[in-house]
Structure formats: structure tokens, C-alpha cells
C-alpha positions in Angstrom: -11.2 2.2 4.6 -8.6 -0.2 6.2 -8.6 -2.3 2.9 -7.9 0.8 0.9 -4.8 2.0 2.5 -3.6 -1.0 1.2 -4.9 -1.9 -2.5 -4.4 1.9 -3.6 -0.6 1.2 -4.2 -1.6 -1.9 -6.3 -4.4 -0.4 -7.9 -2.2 2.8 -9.2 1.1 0.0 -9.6 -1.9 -1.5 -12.3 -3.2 1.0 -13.8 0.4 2.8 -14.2 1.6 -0.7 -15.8 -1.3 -0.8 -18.3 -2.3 3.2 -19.0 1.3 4.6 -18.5 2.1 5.3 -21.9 -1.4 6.9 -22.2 -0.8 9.7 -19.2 3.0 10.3 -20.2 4.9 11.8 -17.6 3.2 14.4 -16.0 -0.4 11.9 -15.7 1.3 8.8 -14.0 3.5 11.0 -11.4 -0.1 12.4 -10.5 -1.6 9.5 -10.3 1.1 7.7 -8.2 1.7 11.0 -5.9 -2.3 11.3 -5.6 -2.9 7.1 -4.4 0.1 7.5 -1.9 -1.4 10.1 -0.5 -4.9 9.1 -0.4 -3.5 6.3 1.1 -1.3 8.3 3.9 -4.1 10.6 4.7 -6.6 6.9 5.4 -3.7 5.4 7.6 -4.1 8.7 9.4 -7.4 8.3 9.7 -7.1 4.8 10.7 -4.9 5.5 13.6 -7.5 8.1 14.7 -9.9 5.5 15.1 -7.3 2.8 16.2 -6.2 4.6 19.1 -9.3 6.0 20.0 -11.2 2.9 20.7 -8.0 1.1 22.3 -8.7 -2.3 20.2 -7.2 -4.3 17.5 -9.3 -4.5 14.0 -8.7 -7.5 11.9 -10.4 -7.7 8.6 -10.5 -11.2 7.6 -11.2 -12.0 4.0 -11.3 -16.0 4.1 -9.5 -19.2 3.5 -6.4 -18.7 1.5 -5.0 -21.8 2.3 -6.7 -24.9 2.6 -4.0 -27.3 4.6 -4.2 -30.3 5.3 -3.3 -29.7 8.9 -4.5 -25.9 9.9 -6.0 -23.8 7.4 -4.5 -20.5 6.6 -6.9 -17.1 6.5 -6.2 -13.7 4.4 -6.4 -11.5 7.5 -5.6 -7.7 8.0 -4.4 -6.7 11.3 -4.7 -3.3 12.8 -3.4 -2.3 16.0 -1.4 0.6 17.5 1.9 -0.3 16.6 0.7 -1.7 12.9 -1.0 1.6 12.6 2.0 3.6 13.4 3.8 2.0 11.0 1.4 2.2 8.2 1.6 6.0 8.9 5.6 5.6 8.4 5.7 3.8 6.1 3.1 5.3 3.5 4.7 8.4 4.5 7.9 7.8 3.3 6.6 6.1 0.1 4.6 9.5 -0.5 8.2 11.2 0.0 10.2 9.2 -2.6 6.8 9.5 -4.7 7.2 13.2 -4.9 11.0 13.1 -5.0 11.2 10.6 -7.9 8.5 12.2 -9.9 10.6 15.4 -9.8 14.2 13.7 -10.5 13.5 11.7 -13.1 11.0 14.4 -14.6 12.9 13.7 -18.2 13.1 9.8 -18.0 11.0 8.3 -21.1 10.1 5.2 -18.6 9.1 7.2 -15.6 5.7 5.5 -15.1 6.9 2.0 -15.1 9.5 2.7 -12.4 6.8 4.7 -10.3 4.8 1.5 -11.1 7.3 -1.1 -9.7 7.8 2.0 -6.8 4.0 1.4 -5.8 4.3 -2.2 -6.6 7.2 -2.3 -3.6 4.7 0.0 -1.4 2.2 -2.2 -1.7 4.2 -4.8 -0.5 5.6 -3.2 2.7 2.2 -2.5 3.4 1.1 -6.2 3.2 4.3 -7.0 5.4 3.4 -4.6 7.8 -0.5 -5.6 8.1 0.1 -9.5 7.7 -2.1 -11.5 10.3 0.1 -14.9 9.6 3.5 -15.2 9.2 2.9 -16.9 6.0 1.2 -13.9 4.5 4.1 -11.9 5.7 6.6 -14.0 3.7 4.6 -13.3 0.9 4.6 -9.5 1.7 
């Protein structure tokens, strides 16, 4: 669940980019509204849990890079204060979702700029999460 809050924005910011034309409209402001708020309702969740147990999750997914003189890990960090601004965060990106998908209703590119929208989520979320500040730069 941690890893989902952030890969939905990347996954919809995909499939957006490559099946856009095929939902028109209407299909890829669902799908971008839906994945932002799937991903809200998991930070949610996430703080639940976060707070309740009073200690720090870090998901570690391996060596990204192999240095010569310390090796740098892919690692997630959850905590209080990430959590809380996970909740901001894909909170306000659920917000200019719903907003965007309802200004720019007649706009014939609407699901590429909701892809480059989640795109930009997705990296706030990695910039918020980052467990090295050389994952952060690239978030």
C-alpha cells in the first residue's frame, strides 16, 4: 500500500500518455480523478497506521547506485511528518484533478496535460518520500 500511493500517479501519467486518444475526454479525466484519489484515500490510510504505531516505515527496494565510495539505496520513507504531507499533497493534486478536468472539459489535448499533471504528482510524491537526498534531486 505504501508503494501505491506513489506509482498510481505514474501508472495513470502512462496509461493516459499511451491510451489517451482511446478514452477521449470524459475516460482520461476519470481515470486521472479516480488514481489521485485512490491514491489520497491510501495516504490516509497510511497515516492511520503511521501514527498509530508511533514508528518510521522505510521500504527499501535495493541498490540504485553502485558508488565507488558509499552505495546509494531506492528507499521510501514514512514517518509522521512525510505522512502528513503525502495527505497534502495528494490532496491538492486530487483538487486541481477535478478542477482541470472540469475547465478544460472542451480542450482536444486534455489527457496529455492531465498526463504531464500526474506526471508532476508523481514527482512531488517522490520528493516528499525520498530516503536520500540524491533520490530527492531526482524527485
Amino acid at each position: 500500500m505504501y508503494l501505491l500511493i506513489i506509482f498510481l500517479p505514474f501508472i495513470s501519467s502512462l496509461s493516459l500518455l499511451l491510451f489517451g486518444r482511446l478514452l477521449g475526454r470524459c475516460g482520461s479525466g476519470q481515470v486521472s480523478v479516480i488514481t489521485i484519489g485512490v491514491a489520497f484515500l491510501s495516504s490516509l490510510m497510511v497515516t492511520y497506521e503511521v501514527v498509530l504505531s508511533g514508528s518510521i516505515c522505510q521500504v527499501d527496494l535495493g541498490l540504485w547506485l553502485p558508488l565507488r565510495v558509499s552505495d546509494v539505496n531506492l528507499v521510501f520513507t514514512f514517518d509522521v511528518i512525510v505522512c502528513m504531507m503525502l495527505n497534502l499533497v495528494t490532496l491538492v493534486a486530487l483538487l486541481v484533478h477535478q478542477y482541470s478536468r472540469e475547465y478544460m472539459a472542451g480542450d482536444p489535448y486534455l489527457g496529455r496535460f492531465l498526463s504531464y499533471l500526474s506526471l508532476f504528482t508523481f514527482s512531488m510524491l517522490i520528493l516528499v518520500t525520498a530516503g536520500n537526498l540524491i533520490q530527492m534531486f531526482f524527485g
